[in-house]
Backbone bond lengths (Angstrom), bond angles and torsions (degrees), N, CA, C in turn:
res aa  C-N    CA-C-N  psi(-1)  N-CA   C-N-CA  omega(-1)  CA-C   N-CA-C  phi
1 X - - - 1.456 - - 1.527 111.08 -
2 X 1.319 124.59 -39.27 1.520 149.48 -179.13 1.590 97.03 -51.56
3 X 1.308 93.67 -53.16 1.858 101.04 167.77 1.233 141.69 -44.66
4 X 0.774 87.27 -69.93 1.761 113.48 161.28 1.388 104.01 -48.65
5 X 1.011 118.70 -96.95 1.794 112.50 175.30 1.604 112.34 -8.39
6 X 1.639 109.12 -65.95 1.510 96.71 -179.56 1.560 121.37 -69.30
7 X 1.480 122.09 -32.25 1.139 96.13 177.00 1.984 126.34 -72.77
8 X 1.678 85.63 -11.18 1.591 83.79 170.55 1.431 126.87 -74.77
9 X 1.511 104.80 -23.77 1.735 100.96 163.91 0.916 130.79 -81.19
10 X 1.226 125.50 -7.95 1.692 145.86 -179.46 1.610 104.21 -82.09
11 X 1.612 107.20 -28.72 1.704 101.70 -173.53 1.679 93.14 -88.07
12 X 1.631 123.91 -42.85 1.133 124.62 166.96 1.077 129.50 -39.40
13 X 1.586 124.55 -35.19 1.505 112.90 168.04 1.368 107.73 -101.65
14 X 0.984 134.38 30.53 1.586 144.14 172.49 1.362 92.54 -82.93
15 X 1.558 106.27 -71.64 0.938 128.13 -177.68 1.706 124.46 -26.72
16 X 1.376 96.00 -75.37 1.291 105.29 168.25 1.311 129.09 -65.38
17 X 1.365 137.24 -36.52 1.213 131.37 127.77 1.613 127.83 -15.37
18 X 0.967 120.76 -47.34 1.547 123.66 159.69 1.454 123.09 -47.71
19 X 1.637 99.01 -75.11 1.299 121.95 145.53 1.608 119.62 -4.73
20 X 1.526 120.55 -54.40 1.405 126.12 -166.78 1.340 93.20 -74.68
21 X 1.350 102.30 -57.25 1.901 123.46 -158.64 1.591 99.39 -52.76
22 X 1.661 129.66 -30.52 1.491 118.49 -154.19 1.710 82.20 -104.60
23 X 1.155 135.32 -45.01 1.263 117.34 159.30 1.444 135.06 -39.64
24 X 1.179 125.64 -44.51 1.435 131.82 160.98 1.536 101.29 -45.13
25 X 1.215 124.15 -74.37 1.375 127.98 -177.92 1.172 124.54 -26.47
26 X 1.580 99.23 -39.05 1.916 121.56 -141.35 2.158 69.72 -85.23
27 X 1.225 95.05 -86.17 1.754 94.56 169.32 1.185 152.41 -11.40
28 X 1.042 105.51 -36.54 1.391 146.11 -160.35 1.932 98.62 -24.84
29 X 1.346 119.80 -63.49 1.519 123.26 -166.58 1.435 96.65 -97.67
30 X 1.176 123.51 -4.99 1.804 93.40 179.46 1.228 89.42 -113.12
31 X 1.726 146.20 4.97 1.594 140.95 136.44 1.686 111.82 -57.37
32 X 1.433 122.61 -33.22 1.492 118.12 171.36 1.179 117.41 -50.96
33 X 1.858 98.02 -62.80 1.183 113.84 -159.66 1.948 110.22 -64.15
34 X 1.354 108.78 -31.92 1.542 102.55 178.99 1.605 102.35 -72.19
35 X 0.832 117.26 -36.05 1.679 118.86 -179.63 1.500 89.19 -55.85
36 X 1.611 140.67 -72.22 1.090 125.19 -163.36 1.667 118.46 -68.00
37 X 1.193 118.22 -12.70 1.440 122.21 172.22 1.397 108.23 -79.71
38 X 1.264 142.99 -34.23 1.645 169.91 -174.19 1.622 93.43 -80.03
39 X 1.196 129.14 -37.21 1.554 119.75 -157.41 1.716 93.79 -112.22
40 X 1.546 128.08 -25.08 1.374 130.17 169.43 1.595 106.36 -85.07
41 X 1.116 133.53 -21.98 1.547 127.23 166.82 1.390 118.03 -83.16
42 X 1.234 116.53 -20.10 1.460 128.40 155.52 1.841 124.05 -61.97
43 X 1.325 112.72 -44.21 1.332 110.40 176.43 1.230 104.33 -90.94
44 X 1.270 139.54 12.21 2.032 144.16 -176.60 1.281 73.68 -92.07
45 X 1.637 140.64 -66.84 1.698 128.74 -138.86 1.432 78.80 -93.22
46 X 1.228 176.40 -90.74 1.519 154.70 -92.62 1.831 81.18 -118.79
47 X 1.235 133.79 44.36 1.335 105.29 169.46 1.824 99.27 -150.68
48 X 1.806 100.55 21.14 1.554 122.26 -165.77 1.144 84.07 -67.26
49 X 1.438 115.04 155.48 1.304 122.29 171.61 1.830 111.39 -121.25
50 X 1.200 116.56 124.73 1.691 120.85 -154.37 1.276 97.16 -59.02
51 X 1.244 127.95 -32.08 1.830 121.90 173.94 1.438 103.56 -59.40
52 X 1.201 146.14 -40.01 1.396 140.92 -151.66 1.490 119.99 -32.39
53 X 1.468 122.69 -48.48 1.130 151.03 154.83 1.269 106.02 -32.17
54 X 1.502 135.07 -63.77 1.376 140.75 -170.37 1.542 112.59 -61.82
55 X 1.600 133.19 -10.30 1.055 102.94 -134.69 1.771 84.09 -103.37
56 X 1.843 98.05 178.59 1.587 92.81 -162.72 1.718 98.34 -109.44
């Protein structure tokens, strides 16, 4: 019975492991694309320039 149990969790995280991997896939360009929207709104605030405020 002890058996069984493990090989059933072993197919369960197979499983789901798969599961992750065909999602990544399924995703694939609109996970880029937020990474590149996430990584260009990141260098706008570290790329402020201390005059900004001043200008006319």
């Amino acid at each position: 019975m002890k058996v069984a149990r493990l090989v059933l969790k072993i197919v369960a995280l197979s499983l789901s492991v798969a599961a992750l991997t065909c999602a990544v896939v399924a995703y694939w360009n609109e996970l880029v694309e937020l990474f590149d929207y996430t990584k260009s709104k990141i260098q706008r605030r570290t790329c402020v320039s201390e005059y900004d405020d001043y200008e006319e």
